[in-house]
N, C-alpha and C positions, 0 to 999 in steps of 0.2 A: 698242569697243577702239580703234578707227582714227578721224582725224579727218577732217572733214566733208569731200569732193571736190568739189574748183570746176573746173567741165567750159574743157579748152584745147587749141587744136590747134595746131600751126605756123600763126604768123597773119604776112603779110607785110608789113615795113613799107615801104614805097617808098622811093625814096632823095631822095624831096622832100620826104619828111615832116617837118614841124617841129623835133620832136624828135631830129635824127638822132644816133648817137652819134658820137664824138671819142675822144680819147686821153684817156686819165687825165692830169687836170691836173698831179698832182704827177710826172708823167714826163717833164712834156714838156718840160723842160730837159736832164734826161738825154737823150734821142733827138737834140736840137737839137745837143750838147756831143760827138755819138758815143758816150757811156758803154755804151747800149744802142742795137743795130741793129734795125731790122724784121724780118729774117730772124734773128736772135736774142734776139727779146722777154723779158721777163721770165713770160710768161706758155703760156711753151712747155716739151712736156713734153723732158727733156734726154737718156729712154733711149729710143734709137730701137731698136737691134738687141742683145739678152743676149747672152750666153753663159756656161753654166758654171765657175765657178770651178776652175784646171784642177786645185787638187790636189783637189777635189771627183768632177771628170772622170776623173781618175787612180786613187782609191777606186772608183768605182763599176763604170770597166774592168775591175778586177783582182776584185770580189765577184763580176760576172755572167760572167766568164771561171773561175772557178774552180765555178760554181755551174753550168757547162753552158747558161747559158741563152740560146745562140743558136736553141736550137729553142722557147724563147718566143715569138720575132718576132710569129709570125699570130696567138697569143693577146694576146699584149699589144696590136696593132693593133683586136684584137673588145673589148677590154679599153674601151681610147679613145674607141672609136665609140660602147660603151654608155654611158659615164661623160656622153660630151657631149649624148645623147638621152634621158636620162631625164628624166621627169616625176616631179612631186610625188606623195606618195600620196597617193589617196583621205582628205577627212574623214569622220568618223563621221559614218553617216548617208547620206551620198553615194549608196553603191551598194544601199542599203535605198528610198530616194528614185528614184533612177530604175528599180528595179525595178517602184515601184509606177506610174509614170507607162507604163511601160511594158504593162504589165499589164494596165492602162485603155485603151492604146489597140488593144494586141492580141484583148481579150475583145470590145471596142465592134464592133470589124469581125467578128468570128466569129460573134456572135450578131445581127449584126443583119443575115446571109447564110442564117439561119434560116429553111427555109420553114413548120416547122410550134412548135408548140411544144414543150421536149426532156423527156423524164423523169429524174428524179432521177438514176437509173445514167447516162444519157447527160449529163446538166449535170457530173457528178461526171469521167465520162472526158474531157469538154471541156476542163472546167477543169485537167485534168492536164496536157495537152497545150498547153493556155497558157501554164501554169507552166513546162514542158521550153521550150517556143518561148522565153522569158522568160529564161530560163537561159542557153540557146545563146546568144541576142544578147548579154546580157551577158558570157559568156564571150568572146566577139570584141572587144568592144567596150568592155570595163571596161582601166585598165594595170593589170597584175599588178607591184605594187611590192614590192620585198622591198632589205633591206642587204644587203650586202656581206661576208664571211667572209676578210678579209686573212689567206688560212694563207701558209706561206713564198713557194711557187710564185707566187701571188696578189700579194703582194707584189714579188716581180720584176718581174712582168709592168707591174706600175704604175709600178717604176721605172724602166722601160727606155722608157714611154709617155709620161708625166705629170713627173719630175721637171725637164726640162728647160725646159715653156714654164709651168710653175707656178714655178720660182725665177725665171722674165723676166717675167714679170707681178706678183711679189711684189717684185721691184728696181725696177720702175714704179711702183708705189704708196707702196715707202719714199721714193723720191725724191722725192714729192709734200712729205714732211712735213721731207723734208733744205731742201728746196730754198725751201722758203716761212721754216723759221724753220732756219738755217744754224748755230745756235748750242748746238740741241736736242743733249741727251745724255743719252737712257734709260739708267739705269742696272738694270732688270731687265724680262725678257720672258717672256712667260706664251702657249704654241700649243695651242688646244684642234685636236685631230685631227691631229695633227701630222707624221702619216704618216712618208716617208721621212726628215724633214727640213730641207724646204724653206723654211723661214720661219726658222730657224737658219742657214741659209746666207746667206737676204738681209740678217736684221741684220747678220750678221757681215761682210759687202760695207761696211757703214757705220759700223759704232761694236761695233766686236768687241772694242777698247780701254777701251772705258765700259761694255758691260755683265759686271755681276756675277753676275746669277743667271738660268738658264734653266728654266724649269717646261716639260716638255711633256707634253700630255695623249693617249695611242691607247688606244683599247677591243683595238689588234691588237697581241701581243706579237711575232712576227714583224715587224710593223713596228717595233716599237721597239727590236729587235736589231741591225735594217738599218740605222735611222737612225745609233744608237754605234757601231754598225759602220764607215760613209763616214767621220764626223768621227775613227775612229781611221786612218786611212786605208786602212782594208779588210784588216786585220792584227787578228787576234784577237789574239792577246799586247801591243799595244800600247797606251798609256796613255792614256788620256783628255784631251783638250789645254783642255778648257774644266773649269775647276775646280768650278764651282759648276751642274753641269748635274745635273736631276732629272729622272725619267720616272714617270711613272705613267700604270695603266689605265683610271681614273676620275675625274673634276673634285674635286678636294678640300669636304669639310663645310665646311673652315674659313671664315669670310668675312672675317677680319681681315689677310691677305696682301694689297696691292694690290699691282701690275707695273707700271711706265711704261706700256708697248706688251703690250696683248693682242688676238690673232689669229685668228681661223677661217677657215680657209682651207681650200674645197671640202669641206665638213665637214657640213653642215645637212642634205643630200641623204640623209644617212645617221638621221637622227631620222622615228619614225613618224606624226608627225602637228603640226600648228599649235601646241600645246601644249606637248610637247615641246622643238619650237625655243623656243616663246618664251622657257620654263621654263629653258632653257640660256641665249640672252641675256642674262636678270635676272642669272645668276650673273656670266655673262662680266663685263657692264658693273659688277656689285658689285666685281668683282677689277681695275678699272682703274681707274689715279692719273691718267693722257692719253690716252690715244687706244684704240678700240676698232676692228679692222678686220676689215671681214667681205668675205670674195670667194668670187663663185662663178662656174661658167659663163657665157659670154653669152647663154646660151638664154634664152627666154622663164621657162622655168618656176626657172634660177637668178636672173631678173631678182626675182621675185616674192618669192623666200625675201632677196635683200638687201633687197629694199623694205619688208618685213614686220619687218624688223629696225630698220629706217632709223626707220620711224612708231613702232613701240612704243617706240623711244630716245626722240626725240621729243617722246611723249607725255607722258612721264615731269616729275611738277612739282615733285618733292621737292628735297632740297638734292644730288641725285643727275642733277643735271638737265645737260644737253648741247647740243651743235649740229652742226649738219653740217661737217665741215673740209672735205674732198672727197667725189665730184670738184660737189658741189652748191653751187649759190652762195648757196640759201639753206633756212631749213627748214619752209615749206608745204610740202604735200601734194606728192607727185610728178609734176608734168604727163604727165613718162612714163607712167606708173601709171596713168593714165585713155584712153590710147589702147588699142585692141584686139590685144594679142599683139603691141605693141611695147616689147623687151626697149631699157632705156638699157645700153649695152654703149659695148666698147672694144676698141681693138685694140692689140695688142704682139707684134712679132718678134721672133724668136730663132733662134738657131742650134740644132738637133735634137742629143742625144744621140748622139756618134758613134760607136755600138754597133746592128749589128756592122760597120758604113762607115758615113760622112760622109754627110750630105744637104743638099737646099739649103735656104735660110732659110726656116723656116713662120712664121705666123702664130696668133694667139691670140684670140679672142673672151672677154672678161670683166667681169663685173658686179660692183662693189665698192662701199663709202661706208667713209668714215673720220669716226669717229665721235668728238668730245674732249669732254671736261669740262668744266663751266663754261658761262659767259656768252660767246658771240660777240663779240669784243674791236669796240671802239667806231671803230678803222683798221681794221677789216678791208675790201680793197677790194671784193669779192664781184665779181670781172670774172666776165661770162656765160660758160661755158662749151661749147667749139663743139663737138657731139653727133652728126651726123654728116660725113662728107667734104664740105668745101665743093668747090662746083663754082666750077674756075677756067677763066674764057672769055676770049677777046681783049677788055680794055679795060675785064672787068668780074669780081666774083669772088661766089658766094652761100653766106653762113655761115647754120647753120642753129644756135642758140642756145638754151641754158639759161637763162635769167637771173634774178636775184636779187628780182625779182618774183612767179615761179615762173610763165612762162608761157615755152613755146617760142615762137621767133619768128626771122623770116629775113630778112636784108640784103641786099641788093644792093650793093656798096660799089663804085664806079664810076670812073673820074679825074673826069670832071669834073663830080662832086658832094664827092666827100672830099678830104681834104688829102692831099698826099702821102706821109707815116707811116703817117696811119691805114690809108688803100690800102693799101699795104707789107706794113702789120702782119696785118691782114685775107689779102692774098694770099698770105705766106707762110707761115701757119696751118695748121696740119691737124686730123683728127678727134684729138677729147681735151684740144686743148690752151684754154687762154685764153685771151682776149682782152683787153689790159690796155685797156678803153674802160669808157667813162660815157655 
């Protein structure tokens, strides 16, 4: 299903190496002319810190004020904590698989602690009690995965948790696609899982003027009453302000609908098995005219389910075929992807939900790829992408990079090896953003 893995680590390239990189040649008259500063690259991501949209803010006060739900708080905090620790389920197979390895190695040691040889009744009771010893470990040591039952309560609790740094990480990723083609204007949106909301709130941050029609998709009808709920502004009697909005509880048969922007956002986590997801991707991606976006946790194990989506797009060679927009610069195999339980993530601040008081700025770990239609246009610059925080030292800065080869690799960018833009550009960089270099 997945295509072949070519083994890469962060490989360092010195800063006398040959080939060292430079500025994008079509930039460098802009930089030279001021159009573009170093500390304001084109290649920088432009949301540094969210915040909720306040009449969004202003909804959501007045639903968990009238809903009692300040004695949520410690549930919704166990809420959070389970959401960003879970693991994948088990595949079929799995926990039948190392039953039996285990089995084997439990039996090999008991009998061969044997002094004599056992009789039937006694090989019989042995083997019982392998089987129980067999159990018990497993039982410790298998994750008991199960979904999630959004009833009302359950519902709160998520949105007093999660809506606020899930719409600041969904406002970083639309900006990816604002800010690269500035012209773009979907005109309809399609949210598989679409919980409280949030992926409604971020397009409407950008083009709440252009689009026409909203599809959202929740298996949780309480969630999908919260969601009409915020956007009426938390007033049951009042009107619907988005004309062309739908809800439903299941992904539609039809496959003749396509959406500009369709989204799954922390949604996968909730399907039982490899199959499943992927079974949902094909559809997703049938239902998109641009762009396909999928986010999840920055855990290891939300790394794996966007990666799993990322290659099976990918793979794909019909006239249904795609490339990586973001945040990838190109579409081989994921370098990420071949190191051991390292998640390609990202970060985004935001301001927390200020229910029931204010708090200070948090932070967000998340793993995304934006996925479009089509042939990888023939300018696209593919600048590497810098992955984690570069280290900045007196005199010298280290970027550690994605690149459009598909292999990590780390700079050192120095004064006096590079020019002084590229330096600039280089030092003024943070995790996630570009690099506009060649």
């Amino acid at each position: 299903m997945f295509r072949k893995l070519k083994f890469s680590y962060f490989s360092r390239l010195p800063a006398s190496f040959s080939t060292r990189v430079s500025i994008d040649a079509s930039l460098r008259e802009s930089f030279e002319s001021q159009e573009f500063k170093p500390r304001k690259h084109p290649g920088k991501i432009r949301m540094k810190v969210a915040a909720l949209p306040p009449d969004i803010q202003k909804a959501i006060t007045l639903i968990l004020d009238d809903a009692g739900a300040k004695s949520y708080q410690q549930e919704s905090i166990k809420l959070r904590n389970y959401l960003q620790s879970r693991l994948l389920p088990p595949e079929e197979g799995d926990i039948d698989n190392k039953a039996a390895t285990l089995y084997d190695k439990i039996s090999n040691s008991v009998y061969s602690r044997a002094k004599k040889p056992l009789s039937s009744t006694e090989m019989e009771e042995t083997d019982l009690k392998i089987k129980q010893k067999v159990f018990s470990v497993l039982k410790k040591t298998c994750y008991s995965w199960g979904n999630i039952a959004y009833d009302k309560p359950t519902s709160l609790q998520y949105l007093m948790s999660r809506a606020a740094p899930e719409y600041a990480v969904l406002l970083q990723i639309l900006d990816e696609i604002r800010k690269r083609m500035p012209d773009y204007k979907p005109r309809s949106f399609f949210d598989f899982g679409s919980g409280v909301g949030t992926g409604t709130w971020a397009v409407n941050t950008f083009w709440k003027g252009d689009i026409f029609e909203y599809f959202c998709v929740d298996t949780s009808p309480a969630m999908n009453d919260l969601s009409r709920l915020i956007l009426c502004g938390g007033r049951d009697n009042a009107e619907m302000p988005l004309k062309s909005f739908f809800q439903r509880q299941f992904l539609p048969a039809s496959t003749d609908l396509k959406y500009n922007i369709v989204l799954s956002a922390y949604s996968l986590f909730e399907m039982p098995n490899m199959k499943s997801r992927l079974e949902t991707i094909q559809k997703l991606w049938n239902k998109t005219e641009d762009f396909l976006i999928i986010v999840e946790n920055g855990s290891y194990a939300g790394f794996k389910i966007v990666n799993e989506a990322r290659e099976f797009v990918l793979d794909l060679k019909n006239k249904e075929k795609g490339y990586a927009f973001a945040p990838c610069p190109t579409d081989v195999v994921c370098p990420r992807y071949l190191e051991n339980k390292t998640p390609c993530n990202f970060l985004m601040k935001y301001e927390p939900l200020s229910y029931p008081s204010r708090s200070e700025i948090a932070t967000e770990l998340f793993s995304y790829v934006i996925l479009r239609k089509g042939e990888r246009p023939a300018d696209d610059p593919q600048w590497p992408r810098i992955v984690r925080a570069p280290i900045v030292r007196s005199g010298h800065t280290v970027c550690r990079f994605c690149t459009a080869q598909g292999e990590l690799k780390e700079i050192i960018f120095s004064k006096s090896k590079y020019d002084q833009t590229t330096y600039r550009c280089a030092r003024s960089s943070n995790w996630g953003d570009e690099l506009p270099v060649k």
